[in-house]
C-alpha positions as CSV (number, residue, x, y, z in Angstrom):
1,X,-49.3,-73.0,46.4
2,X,-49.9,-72.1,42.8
3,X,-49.1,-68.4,41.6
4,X,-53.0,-67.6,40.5
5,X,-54.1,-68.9,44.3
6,X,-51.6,-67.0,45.6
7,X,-51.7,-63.5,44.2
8,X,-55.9,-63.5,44.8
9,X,-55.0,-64.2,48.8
10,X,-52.3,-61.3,48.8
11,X,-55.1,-59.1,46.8
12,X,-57.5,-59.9,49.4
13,X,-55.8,-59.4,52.0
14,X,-54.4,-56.3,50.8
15,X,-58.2,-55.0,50.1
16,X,-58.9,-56.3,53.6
17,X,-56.7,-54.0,55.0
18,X,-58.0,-51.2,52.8
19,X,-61.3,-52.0,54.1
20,X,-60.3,-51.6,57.3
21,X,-58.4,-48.2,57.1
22,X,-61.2,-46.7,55.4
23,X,-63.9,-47.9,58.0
24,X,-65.5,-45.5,60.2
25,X,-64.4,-44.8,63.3
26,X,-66.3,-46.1,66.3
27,X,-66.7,-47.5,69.8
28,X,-69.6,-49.5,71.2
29,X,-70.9,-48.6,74.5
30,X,-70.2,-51.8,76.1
31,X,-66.3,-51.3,75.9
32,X,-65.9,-48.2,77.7
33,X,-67.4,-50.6,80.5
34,X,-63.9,-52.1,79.6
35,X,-61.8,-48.8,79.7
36,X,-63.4,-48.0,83.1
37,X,-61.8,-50.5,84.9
38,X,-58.7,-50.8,83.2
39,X,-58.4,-46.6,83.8
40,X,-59.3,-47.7,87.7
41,X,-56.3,-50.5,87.9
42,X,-54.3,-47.9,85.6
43,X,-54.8,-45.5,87.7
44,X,-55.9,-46.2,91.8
45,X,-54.5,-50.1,91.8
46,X,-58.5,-51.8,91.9
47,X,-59.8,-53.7,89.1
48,X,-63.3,-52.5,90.4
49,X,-66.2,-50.2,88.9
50,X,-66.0,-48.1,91.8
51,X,-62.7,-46.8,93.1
52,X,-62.7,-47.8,96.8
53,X,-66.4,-49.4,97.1
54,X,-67.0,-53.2,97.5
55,X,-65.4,-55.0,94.0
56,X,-67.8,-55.7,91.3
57,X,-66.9,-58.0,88.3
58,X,-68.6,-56.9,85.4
59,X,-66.6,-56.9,82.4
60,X,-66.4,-60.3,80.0
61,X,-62.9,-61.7,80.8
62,X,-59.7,-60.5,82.6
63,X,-57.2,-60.6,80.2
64,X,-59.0,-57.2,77.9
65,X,-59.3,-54.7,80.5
66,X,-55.5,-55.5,81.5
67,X,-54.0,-55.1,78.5
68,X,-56.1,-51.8,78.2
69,X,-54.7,-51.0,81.8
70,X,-51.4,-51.9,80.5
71,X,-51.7,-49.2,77.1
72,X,-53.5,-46.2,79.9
73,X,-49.8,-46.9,82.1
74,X,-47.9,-46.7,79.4
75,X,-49.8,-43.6,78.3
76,X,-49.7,-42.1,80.6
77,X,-45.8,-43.1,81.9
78,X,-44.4,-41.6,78.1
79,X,-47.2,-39.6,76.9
80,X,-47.8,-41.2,74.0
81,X,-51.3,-39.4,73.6
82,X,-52.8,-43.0,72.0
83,X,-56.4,-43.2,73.7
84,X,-57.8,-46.7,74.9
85,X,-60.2,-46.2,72.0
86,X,-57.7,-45.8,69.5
87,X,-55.7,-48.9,71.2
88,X,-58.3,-51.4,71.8
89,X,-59.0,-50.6,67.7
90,X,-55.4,-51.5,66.4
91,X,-55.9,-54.9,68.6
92,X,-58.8,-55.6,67.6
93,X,-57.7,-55.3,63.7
94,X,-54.5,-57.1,64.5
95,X,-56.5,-59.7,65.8
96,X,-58.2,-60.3,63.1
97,X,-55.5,-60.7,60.4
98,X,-54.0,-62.8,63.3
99,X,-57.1,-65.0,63.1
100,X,-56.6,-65.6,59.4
101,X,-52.9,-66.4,59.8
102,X,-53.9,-69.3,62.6
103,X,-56.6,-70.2,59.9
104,X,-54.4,-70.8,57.1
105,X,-51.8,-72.6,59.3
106,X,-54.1,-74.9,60.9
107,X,-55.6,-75.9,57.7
108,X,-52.1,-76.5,56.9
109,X,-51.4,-78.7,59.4
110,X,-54.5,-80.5,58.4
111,X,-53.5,-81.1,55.0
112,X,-56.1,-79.0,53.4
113,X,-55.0,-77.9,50.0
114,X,-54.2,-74.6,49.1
115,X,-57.3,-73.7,47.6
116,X,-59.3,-74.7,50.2
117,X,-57.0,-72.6,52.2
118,X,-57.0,-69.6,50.6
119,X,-60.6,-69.6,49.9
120,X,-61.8,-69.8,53.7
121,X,-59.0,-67.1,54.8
122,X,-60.8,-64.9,52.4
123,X,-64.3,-65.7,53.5
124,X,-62.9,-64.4,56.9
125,X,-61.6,-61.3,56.2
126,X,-64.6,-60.8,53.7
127,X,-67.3,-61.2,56.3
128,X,-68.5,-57.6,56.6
129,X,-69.1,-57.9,60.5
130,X,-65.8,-58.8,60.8
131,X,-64.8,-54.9,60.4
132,X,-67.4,-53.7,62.8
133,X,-66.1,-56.6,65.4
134,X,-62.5,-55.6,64.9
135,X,-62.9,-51.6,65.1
136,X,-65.3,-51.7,68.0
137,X,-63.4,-51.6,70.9
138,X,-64.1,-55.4,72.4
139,X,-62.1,-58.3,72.8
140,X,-64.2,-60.4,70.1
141,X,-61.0,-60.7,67.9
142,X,-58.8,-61.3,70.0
143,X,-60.9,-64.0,71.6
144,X,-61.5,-65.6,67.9
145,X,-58.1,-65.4,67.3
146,X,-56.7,-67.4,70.7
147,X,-59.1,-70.0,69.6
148,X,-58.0,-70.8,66.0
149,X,-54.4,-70.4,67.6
150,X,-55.0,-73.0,69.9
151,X,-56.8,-75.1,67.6
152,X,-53.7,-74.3,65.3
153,X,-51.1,-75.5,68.2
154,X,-53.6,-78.6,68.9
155,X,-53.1,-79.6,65.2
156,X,-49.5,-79.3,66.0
157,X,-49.0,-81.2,69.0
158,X,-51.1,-84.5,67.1
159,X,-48.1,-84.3,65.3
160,X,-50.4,-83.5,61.5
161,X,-48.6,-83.1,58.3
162,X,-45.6,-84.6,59.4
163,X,-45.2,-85.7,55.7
164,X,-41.2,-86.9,54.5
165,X,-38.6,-84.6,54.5
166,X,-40.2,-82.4,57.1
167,X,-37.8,-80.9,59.7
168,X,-38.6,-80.1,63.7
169,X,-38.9,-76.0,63.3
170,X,-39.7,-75.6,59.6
171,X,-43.4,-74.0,58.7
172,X,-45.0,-77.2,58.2
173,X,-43.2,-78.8,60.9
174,X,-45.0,-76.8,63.7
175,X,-44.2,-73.3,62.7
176,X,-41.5,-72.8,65.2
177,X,-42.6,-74.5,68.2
178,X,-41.5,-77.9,67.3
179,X,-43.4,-81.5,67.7
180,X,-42.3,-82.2,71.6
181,X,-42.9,-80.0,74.4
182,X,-42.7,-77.2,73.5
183,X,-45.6,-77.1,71.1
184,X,-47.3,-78.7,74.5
185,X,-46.5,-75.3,76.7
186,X,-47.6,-73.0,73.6
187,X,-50.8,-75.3,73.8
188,X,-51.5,-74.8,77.3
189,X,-50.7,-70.8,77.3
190,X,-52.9,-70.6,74.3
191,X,-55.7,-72.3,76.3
192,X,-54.6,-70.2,79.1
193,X,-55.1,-66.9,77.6
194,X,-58.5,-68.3,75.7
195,X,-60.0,-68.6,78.9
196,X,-58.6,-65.3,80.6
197,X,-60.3,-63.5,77.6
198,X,-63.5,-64.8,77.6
199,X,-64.4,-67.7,80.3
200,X,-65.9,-69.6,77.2
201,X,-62.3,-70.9,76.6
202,X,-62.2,-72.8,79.8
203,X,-64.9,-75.3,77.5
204,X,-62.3,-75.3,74.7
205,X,-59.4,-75.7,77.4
206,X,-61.3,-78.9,78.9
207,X,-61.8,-80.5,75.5
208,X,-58.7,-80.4,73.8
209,X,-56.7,-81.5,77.5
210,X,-58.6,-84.5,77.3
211,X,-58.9,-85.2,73.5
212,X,-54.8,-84.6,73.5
213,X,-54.6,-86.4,76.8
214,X,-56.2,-89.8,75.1
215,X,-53.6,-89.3,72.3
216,X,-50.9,-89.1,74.3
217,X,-52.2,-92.4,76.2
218,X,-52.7,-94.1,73.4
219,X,-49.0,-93.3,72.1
220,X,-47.1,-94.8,75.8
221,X,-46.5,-91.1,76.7
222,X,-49.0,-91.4,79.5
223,X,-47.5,-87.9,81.5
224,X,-46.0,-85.5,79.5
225,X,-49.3,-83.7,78.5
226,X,-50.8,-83.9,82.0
227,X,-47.7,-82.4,83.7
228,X,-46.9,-79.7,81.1
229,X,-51.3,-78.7,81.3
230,X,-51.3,-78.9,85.4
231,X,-48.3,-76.6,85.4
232,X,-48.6,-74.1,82.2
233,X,-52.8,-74.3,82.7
234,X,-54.0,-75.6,86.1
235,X,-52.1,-74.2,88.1
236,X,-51.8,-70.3,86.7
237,X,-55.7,-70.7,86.2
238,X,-56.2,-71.9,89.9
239,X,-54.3,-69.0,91.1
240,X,-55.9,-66.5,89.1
241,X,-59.9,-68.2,90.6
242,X,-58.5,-68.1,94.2
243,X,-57.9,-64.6,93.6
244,X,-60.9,-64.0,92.2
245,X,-62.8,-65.0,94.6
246,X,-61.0,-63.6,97.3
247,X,-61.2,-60.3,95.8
248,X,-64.6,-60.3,93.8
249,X,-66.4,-63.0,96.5
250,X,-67.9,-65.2,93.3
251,X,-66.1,-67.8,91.4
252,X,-68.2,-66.4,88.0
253,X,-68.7,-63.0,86.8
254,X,-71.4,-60.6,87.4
255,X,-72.0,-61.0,83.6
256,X,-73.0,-64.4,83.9
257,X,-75.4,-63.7,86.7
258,X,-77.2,-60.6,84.6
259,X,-77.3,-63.0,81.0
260,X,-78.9,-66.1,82.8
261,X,-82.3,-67.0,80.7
262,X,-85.0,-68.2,83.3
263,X,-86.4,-71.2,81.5
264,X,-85.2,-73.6,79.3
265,X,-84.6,-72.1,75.9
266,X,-84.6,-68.7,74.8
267,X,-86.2,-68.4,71.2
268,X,-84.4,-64.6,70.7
269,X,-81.0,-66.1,71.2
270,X,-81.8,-69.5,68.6
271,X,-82.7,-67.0,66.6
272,X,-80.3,-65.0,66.4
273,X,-78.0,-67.9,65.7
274,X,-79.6,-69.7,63.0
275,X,-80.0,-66.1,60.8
276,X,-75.9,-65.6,61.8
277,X,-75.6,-69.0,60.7
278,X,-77.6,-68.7,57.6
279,X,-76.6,-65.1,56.0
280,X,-72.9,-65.8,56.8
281,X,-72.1,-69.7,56.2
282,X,-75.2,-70.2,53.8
283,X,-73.4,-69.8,50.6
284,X,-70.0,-71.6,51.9
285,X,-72.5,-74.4,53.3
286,X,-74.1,-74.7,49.8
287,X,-71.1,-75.0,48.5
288,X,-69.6,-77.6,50.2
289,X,-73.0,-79.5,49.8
290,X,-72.4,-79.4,45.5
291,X,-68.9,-81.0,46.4
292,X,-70.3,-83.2,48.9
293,X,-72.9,-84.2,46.3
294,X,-71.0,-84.6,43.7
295,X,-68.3,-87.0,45.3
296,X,-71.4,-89.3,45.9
297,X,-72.3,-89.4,42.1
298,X,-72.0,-92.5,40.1
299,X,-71.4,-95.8,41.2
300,X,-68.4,-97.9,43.6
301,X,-68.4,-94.8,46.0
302,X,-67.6,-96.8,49.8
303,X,-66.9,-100.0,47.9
304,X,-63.3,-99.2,48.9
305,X,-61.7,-96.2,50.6
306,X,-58.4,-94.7,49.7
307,X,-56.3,-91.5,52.0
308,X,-53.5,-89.6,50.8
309,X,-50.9,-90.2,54.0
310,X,-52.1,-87.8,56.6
311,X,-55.3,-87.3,54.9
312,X,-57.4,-85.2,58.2
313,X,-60.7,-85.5,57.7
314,X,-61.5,-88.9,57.3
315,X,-63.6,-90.8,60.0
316,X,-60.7,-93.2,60.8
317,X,-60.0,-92.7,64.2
318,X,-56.8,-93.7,64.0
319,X,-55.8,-90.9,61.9
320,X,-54.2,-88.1,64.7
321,X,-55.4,-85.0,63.1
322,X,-59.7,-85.9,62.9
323,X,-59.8,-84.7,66.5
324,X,-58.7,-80.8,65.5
325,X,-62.3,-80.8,63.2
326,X,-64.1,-82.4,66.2
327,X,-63.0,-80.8,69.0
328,X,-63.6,-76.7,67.1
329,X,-66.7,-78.1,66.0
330,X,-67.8,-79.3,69.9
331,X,-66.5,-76.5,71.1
332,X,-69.2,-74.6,69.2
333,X,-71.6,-76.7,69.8
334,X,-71.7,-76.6,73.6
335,X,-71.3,-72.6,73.6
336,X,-73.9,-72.4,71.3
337,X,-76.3,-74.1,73.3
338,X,-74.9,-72.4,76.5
339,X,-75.7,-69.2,74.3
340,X,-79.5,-70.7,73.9
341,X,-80.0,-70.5,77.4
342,X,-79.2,-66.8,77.5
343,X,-80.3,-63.0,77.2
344,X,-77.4,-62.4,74.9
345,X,-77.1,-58.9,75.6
346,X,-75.6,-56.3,73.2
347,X,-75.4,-59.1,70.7
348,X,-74.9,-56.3,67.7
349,X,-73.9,-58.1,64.1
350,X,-74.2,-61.4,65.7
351,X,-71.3,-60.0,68.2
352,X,-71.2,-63.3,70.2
353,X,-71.3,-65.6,67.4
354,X,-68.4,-64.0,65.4
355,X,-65.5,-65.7,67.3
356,X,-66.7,-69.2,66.0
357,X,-66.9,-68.3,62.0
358,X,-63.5,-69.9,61.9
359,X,-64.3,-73.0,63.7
360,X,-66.9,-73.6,61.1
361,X,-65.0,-72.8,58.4
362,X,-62.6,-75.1,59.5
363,X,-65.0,-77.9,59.7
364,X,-66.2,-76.9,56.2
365,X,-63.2,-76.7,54.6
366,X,-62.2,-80.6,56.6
367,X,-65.8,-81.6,54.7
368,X,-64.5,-80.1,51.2
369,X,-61.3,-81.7,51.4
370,X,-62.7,-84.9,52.1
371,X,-65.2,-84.9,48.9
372,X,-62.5,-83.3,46.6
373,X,-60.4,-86.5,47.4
374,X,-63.5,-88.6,46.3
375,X,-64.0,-86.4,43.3
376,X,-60.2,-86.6,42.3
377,X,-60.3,-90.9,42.6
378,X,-63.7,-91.0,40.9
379,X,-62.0,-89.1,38.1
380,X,-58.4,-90.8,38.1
381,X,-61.3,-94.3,37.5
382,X,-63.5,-92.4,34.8
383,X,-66.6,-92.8,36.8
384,X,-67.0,-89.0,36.3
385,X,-67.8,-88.1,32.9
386,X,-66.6,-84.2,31.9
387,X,-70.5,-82.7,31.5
388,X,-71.1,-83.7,35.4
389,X,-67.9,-82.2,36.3
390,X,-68.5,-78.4,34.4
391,X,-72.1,-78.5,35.8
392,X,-71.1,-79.1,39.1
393,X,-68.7,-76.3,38.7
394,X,-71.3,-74.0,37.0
395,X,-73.5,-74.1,40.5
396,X,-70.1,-73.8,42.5
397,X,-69.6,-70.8,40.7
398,X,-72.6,-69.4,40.9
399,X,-72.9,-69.9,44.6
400,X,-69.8,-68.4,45.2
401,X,-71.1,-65.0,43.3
402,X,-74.4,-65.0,45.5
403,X,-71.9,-65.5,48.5
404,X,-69.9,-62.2,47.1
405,X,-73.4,-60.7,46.7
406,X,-74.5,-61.3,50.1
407,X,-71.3,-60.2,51.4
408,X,-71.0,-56.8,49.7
409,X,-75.1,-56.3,50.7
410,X,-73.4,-56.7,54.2
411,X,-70.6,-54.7,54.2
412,X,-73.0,-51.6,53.1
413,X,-75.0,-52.8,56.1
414,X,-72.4,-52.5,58.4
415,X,-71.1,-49.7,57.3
416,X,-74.3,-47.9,57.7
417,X,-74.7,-49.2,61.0
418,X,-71.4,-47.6,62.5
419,X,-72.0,-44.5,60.8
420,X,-75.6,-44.7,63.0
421,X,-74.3,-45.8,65.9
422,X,-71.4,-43.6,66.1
423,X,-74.2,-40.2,65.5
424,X,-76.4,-41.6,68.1
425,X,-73.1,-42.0,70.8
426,X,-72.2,-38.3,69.7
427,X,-75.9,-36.9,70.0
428,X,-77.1,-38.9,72.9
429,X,-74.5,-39.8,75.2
430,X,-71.8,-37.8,74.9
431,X,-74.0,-34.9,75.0
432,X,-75.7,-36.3,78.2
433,X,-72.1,-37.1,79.9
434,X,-71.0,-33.4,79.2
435,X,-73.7,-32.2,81.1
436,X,-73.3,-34.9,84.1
437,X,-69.7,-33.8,84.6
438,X,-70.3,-30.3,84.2
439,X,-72.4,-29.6,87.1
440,X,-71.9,-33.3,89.1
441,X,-68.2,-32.6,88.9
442,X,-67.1,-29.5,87.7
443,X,-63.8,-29.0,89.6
444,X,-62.7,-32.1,88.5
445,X,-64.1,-33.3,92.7
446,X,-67.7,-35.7,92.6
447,X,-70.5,-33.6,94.3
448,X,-72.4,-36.7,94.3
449,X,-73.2,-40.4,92.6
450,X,-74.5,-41.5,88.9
451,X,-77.0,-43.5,88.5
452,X,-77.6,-44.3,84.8
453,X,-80.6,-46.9,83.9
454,X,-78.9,-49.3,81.1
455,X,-76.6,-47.9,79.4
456,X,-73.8,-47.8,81.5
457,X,-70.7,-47.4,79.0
458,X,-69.4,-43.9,77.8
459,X,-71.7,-41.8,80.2
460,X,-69.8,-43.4,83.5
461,X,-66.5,-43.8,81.4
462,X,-66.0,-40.2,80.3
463,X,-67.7,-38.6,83.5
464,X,-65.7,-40.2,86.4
465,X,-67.9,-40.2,88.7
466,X,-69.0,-43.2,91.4
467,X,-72.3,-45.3,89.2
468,X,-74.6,-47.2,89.8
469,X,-75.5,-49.1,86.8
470,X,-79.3,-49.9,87.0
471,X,-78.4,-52.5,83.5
472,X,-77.2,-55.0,86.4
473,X,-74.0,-55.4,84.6
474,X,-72.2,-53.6,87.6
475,X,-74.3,-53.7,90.2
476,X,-74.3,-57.3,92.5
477,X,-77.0,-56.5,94.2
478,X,-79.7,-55.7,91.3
479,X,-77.6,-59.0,89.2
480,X,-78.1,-61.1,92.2
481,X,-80.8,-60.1,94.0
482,X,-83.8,-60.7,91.8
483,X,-85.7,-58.0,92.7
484,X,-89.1,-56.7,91.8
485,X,-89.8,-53.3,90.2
486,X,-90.5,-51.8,93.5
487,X,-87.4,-53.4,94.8
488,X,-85.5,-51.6,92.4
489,X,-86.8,-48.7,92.7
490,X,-86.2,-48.4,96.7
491,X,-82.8,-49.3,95.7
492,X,-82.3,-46.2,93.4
493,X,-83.7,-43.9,96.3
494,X,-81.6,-45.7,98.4
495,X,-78.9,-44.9,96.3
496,X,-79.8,-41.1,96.6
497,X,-77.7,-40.2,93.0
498,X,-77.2,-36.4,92.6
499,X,-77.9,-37.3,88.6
500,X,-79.1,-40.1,86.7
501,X,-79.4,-40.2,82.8
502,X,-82.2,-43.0,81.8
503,X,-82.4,-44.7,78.6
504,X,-86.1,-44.2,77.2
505,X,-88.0,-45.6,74.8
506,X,-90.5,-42.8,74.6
507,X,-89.6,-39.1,74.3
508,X,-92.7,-37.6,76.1
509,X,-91.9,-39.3,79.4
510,X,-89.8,-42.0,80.7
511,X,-90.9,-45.6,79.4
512,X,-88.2,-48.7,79.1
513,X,-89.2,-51.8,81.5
514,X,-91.5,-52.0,84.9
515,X,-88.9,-51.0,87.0
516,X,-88.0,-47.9,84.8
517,X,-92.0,-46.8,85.4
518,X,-91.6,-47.7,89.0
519,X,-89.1,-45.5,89.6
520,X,-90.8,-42.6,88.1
521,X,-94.3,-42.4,89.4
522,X,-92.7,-43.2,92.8
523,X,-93.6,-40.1,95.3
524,X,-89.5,-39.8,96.5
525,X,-89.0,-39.1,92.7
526,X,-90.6,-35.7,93.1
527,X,-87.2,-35.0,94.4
528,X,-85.4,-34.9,90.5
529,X,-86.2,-32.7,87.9
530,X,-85.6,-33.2,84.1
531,X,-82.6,-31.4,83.3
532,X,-82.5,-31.9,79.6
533,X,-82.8,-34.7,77.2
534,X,-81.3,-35.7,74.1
535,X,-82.3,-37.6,70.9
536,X,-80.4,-38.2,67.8
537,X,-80.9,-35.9,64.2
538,X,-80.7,-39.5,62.4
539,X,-84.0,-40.9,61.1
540,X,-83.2,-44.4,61.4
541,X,-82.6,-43.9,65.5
542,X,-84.6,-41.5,66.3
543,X,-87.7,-43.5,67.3
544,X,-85.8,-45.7,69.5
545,X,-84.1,-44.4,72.1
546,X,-83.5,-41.5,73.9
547,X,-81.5,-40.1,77.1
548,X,-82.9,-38.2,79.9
549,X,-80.8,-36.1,82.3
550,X,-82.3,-35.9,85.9
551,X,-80.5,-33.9,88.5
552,X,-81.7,-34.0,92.1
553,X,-83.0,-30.9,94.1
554,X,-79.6,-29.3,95.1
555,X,-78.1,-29.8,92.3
556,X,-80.8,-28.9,89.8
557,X,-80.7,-25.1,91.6
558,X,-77.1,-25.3,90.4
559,X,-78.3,-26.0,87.0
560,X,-81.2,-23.7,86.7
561,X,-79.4,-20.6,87.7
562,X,-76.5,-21.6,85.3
563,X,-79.3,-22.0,83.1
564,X,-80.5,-18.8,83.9
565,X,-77.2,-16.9,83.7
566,X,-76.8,-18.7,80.2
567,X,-80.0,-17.6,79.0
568,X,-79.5,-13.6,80.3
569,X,-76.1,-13.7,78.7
570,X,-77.7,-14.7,74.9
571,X,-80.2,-11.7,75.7
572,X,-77.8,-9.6,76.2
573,X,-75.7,-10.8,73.5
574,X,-78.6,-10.3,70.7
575,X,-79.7,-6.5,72.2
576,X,-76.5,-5.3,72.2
577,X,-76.2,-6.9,68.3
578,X,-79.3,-5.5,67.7
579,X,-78.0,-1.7,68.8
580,X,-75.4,-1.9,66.8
């Protein structure tokens, strides 16, 4: 790697990290759903929602809320006084310049020239939603960066760039896993943990076990692979399903159940991926189409093809290393189109979409690499005249300045966002889960249940108290069940909560979906009075949602006479100021 290449990689890296100190700090809702049920294994031995009620699954994958379990033990074991929050936010950054690491190593094991290298690690770390993914709290990093690791440990075990001179250990060797079987049992524990993150990775686990699995028949060693994958893979995974169903009762989780589009196609969700696909791979994509275009100019191009030894990316299926660009790019493919078939909830800066930016700039830097060679034959046979060659790097250029314009328009974006979020969190919800706990629970002992109606993240985190999380994401019976909104709203008087705080779109009165509306023009709700609501001071929030505090009958006398104690006390307060 030349000097020049390598000092702007280290600089943008370095501004990277910058970036990242500097950037707001913030949790999403969604991952105190997380912290919930890593605080109840943490704490009371149940990976559950509910401390001793029937188990519920209802976070993503397994492998997130035990880690956070793991930090809230530690914690609490040597006082260390680092919150989940701040935790699952140094992961979630490591993860990331993890990511870019596998990135650059893969393409390495590919072949890919430096440049090509370099420039795609820096369109990673660039990204602006990158930051927001990585200081949010969820396990989106970390689940990108298990699959450019695996991918990474895939490239190794084909056995790619195994050029002369290369020794079993050394970087471009296989890092330090080796070419036998060891590289094989990283592979499979990758996989492994892909899956236990997000249960997407079982696709990516099936496809490279059977890509690798033709290799290796195809090469005489017909068992290896299948016996180090049933043991390191199968046989963990199968354990870890048997318990789940034991313990949960379903072999998928409640997530799945609640995200399930009824139909065929859901526009919202094609979409969203086609403007992800457009504002953050446009530019990249239109650049690799001028190199693409350009390695077809002039004349003789597929009269006769020429590889460097281990070249990756062309179509020769002989070549070991094609499969790596295949199999990312398949992997995509079918998650993407699972994805179309789905209410992608909470999908905030494309949040379900991040973890495959890699993938696809792995596939176009493979195309890239490809057309440079083209480019570089055309030239060593003067079929490329000088002028073609500075226009075509004129456009380059200038599509890789509107890519840094886009970009920085982004990270404002983001940045704004956060800041937004993070007000509305502090204004709304936090507010509202203050009051919950302060008369629900206010010896530290539940006087009653929660219900909360769709947001169902800090307010249930921070309060403690049993919930019943009228989002579905929780809740079997309102995921399963397909009820009606009168269904749903027996089952909330059912429920009986002493509190519930609702999410509302209208501040006058409560108004989100049918069942919402059912629920409050039902006679039984005559039993709950309005305790207080809360909106946001920001402008750009405060016309869409807004949280409602309800307590039931007993509890609301509890309220009103603090209320009223409050109130006397201020009085008394501003006549005795006045006197003086």
């Amino acid at each position: 790697m030349s000097q020049p290449i390598k000092i702007t990689l280290l600089g943008f890296v370095a501004l990277a990290l910058i970036a990242l100190a500097v950037y707001p700090n913030w949790t999403v809702d969604d991952a105190y759903i997380s912290m919930r049920y890593a605080e109840n294994l943490a704490r009371h031995g149940e990976l559950n929602w509910n401390v001793g009620e029937e188990p519920v699954e209802g976070y993503t994958g397994v492998a997130w809320p035990v880690l956070l379990a793991a930090s809230i033990r530690f914690n609490d074991a040597m006082g260390s006084g680092v919150e989940p929050e701040s935790f699952a936010r140094a992961v979630g950054i490591a993860a990331l310049f993890v990511a870019a690491l596998m990135l650059w190593l893969c393409l390495g094991e590919l072949e890919i020239r430096a440049s090509v290298r370099a420039a795609s690690v820096v369109v990673l770390l660039t990204t602006p939603l990158m930051a927001t993914h990585a200081t949010s709290g969820l396990e989106t990093t970390a689940f990108m960066a298990a699959i450019v690791g695996s991918l990474y440990l895939f490239a190794v075990c084909l056995g790619a760039g195994r050029g002369e001179g290369l020794e079993e250990g050394s970087v471009r060797g296989g890092l330090l896993w080796g070419r036998g079987v060891r590289a094989e049992v990283a592979l499979a524990l990758a996989l492994l943990l892909t899956s236990l993150i997000r249960p997407e990775g079982v696709v990516l686990a099936g496809l490279i076990a059977l890509a690798l699995a033709i290799v290796r028949l195809r090469s005489g060693q017909k068992f290896r692979w299948a016996g180090v994958f049933s043991i390191f893979y199968l046989l963990p995974a199968a354990c870890y399903f048997a318990w789940r169903f034991r313990y949960y009762g379903q072999l998928l989780p409640n997530t799945f159940y609640v995200k399930s589009f009824v139909g065929w196609i859901n526009p919202a969700s094609v979409r969203s991926l086609a403007l992800f696909l457009y504002t953050y791979l446009g530019a990249s994509a239109a650049a690799m189409a001028v190199i693409v275009g350009i390695s077809l100019l002039g004349s003789g191009l597929g009269s006769r093809r020429e590889n460097k030894p281990g070249n990756p990316v062309g179509i020769d299926t002989s070549n070991p290393v094609a499969p790596v660009v295949w199999v990312g790019l398949a992997f995509a493919a079918i998650v993407f189109a699972k994805y179309s078939r789905s209410h992608l909830i909470m999908n905030y800066s494309y949040r379900f979409f991040a973890p495959f930016l890699p993938v696809l700039l792995l596939g176009l830097a493979a195309a890239g690499e490809r057309a440079m060679l083209r480019i570089e034959l055309r030239l060593g046979g003067a079929t490329m005249t000088a002028s073609r060659l500075r226009i075509a790097a004129s456009v380059f250029a200038l599509i890789a300045l509107a890519h840094g314009a886009v970009s920085l328009r982004g990270w404002r974006g983001e940045v704004a966002y956060v800041r937004l979020y993070r007000q509305v969190m502090g204004d709304q919800h936090l507010r509202a889960a203050e009051l919950v706990a302060r008369f629900v629970s206010p010896d530290g002992r539940p006087a009653g249940r929660l219900a909360v109606y769709e947001d169902a993240g800090v307010i249930p985190y921070k309060t403690r108290l049993p919930t019943t999380d009228f989002g579905r994401l929780n809740d079997r019976r309102l995921s399963r069940g397909k009820m009606n909104a009168a269904a749903v709203a027996d089952y909330f008087f059912e429920v009986d909560p002493a509190a519930a705080v609702f999410t509302s779109r209208n501040w006058r009165r409560l108004e989100y979906d049918e069942a919402m509306a059912a629920i409050a023009v039902d006679p039984r709700f005559a039993r709950y009075h309005l305790a207080e609501k809360f909106r946001t001071t920001s402008e750009a929030f405060g016309a869409r949602c807004y949280e409602f505090v309800y307590f039931r009958d007993d509890l609301f006398m509890r309220y009103a006479e603090a209320s009223s104690d409050i109130e006397l006390a201020r009085v008394a307060s501003g006549s005795a100021s006045s006197g003086d």
